[in-house]
DRENZA-200518 format. One line per field, with one value per atom (N, C-alpha, C, O): atom name; z, x, y; residue number from 0. Coordinates in pm, 1 decimal. Each point is the difference from the previous one (the first is absolute). Layout:
BEGIN
seke: (CA:...)
c3: (Z:...)
c1: (X:...)
c2: (Y:...)
lumvo: (NUM:...)
END
This chain:
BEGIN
seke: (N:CA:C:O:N:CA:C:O:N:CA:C:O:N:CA:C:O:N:CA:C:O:N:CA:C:O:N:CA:C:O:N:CA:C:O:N:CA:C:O:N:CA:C:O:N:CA:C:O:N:CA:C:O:N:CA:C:O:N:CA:C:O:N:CA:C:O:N:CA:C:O:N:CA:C:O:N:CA:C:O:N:CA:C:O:N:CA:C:O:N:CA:C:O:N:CA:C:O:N:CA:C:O:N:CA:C:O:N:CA:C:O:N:CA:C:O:N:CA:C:O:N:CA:C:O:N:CA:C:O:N:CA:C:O:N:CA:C:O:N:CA:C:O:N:CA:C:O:N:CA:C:O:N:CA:C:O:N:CA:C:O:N:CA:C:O:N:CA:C:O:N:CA:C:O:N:CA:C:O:N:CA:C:O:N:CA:C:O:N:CA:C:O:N:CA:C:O:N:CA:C:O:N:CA:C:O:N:CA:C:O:N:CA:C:O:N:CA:C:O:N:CA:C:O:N:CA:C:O:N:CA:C:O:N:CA:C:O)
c3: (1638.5:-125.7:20.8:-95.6:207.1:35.0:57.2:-9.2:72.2:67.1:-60.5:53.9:-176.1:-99.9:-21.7:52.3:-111.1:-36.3:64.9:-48.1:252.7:20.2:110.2:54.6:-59.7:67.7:-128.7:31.7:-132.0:-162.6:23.6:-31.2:71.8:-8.8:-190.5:-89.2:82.4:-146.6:-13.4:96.0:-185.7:-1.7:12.5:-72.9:134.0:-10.7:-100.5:-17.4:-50.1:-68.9:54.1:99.7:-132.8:27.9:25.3:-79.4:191.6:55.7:-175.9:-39.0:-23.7:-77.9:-62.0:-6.5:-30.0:-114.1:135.1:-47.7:166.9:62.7:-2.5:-14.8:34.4:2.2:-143.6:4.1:-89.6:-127.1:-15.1:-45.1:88.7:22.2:67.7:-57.7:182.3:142.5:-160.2:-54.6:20.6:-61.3:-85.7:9.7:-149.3:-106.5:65.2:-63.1:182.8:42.7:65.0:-3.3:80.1:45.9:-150.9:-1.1:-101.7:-97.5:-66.1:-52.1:59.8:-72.2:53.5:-58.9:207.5:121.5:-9.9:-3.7:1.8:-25.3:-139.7:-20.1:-60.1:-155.0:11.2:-72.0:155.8:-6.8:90.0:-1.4:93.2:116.1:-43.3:18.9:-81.6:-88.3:-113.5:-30.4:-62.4:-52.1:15.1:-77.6:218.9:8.0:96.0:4.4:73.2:10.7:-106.6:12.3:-132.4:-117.7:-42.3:-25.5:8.4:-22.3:65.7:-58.0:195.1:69.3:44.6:34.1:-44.1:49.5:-54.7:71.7:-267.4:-15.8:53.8:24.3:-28.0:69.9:149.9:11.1:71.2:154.4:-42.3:64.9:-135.8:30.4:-142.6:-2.9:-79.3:-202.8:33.7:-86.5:213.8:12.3:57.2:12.0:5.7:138.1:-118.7:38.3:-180.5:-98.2:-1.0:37.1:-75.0:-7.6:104.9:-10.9:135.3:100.1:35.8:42.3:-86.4:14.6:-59.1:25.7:-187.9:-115.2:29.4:-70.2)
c1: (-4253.8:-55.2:-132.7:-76.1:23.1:-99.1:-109.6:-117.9:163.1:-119.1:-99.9:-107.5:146.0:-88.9:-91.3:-109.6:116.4:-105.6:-45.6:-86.5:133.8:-99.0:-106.3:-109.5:198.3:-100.5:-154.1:-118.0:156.5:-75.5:-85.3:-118.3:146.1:-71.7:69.0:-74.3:123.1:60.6:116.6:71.4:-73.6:55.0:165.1:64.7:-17.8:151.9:51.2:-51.8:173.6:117.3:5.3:-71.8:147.4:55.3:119.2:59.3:21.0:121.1:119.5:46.7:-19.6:58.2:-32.7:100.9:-199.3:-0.8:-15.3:-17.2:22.7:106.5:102.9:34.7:42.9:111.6:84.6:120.4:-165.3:16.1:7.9:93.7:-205.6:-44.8:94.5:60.7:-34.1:101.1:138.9:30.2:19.0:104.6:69.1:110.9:-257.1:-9.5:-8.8:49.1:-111.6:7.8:142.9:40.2:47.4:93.1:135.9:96.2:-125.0:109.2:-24.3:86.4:-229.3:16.1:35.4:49.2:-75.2:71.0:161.9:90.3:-95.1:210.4:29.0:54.5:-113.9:61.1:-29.8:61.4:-148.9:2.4:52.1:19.2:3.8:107.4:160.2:85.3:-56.9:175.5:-10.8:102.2:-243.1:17.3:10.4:64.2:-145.8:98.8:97.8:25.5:28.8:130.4:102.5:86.8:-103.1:82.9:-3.5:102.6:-228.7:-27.1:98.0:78.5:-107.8:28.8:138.3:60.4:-26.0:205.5:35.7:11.6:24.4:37.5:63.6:103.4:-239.1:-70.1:86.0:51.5:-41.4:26.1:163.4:63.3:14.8:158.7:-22.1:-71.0:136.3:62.9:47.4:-35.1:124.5:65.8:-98.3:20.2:-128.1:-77.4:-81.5:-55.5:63.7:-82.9:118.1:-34.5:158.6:80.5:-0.6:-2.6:4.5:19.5:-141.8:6.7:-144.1:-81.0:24.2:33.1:-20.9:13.4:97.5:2.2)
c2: (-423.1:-43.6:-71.8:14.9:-97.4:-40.2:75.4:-34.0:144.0:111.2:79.0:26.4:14.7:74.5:-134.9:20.6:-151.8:-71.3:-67.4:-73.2:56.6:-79.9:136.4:-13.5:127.1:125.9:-7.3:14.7:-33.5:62.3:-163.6:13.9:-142.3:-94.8:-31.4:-40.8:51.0:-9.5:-175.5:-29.3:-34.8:-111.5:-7.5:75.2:-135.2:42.3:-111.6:-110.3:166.2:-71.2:-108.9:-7.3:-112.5:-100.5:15.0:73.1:-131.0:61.9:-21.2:107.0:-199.9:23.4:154.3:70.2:-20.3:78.7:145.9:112.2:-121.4:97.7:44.7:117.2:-239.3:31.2:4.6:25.3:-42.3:53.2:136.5:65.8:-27.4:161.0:67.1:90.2:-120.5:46.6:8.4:106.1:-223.3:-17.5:91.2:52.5:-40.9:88.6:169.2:93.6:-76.7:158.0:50.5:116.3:-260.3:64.3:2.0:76.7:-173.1:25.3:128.0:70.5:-43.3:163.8:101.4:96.2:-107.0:108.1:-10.2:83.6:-196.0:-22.3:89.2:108.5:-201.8:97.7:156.0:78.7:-39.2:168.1:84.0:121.6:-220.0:71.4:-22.8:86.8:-220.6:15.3:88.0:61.5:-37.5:113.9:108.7:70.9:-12.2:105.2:58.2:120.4:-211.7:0.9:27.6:86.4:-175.0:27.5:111.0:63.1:-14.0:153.8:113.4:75.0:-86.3:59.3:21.7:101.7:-229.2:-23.7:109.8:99.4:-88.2:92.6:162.7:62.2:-53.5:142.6:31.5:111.2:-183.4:-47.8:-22.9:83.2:-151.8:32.7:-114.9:-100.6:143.1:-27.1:-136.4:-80.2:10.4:-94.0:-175.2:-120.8:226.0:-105.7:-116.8:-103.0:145.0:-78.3:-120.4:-112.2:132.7:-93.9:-60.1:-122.6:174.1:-74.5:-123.8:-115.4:212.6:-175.2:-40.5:-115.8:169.3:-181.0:-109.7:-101.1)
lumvo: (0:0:0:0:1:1:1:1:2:2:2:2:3:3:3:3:4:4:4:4:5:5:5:5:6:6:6:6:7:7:7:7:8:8:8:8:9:9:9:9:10:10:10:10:11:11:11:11:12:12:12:12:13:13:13:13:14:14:14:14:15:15:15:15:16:16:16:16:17:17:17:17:18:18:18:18:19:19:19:19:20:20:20:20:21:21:21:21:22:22:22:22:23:23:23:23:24:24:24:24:25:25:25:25:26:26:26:26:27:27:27:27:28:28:28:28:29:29:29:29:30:30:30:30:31:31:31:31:32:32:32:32:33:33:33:33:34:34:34:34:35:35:35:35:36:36:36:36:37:37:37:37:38:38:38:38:39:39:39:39:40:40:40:40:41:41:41:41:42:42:42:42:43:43:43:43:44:44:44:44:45:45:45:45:46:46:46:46:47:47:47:47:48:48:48:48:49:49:49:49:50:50:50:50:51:51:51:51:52:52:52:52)
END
């Protein structure tokens, strides 16, 4: 996350509003990877949806 702006000479974030960033990118990777798992269970064996919830 630091290499693009200090290669570019570009100002970096303040570590708070990094790891905000780091935070907010991995909760959207989570919500779209349990989404489609959910998707997908189905598809993969009818029983496996009950079995994560």
């Amino acid at each position: 996350m630091t290499t693009w702006p200090r290669k570019n000479q570009a100002l970096l974030p303040g570590v708070s509003v990094s790891v905000r960033q780091v935070s907010q990118a991995r909760s959207v990777a989570e919500q779209r990877l349990y989404e489609a798992v959910a998707r997908a269970g189905p598809r993969a064996d009818p029983s496996l949806a009950a079995a994560l919830a």
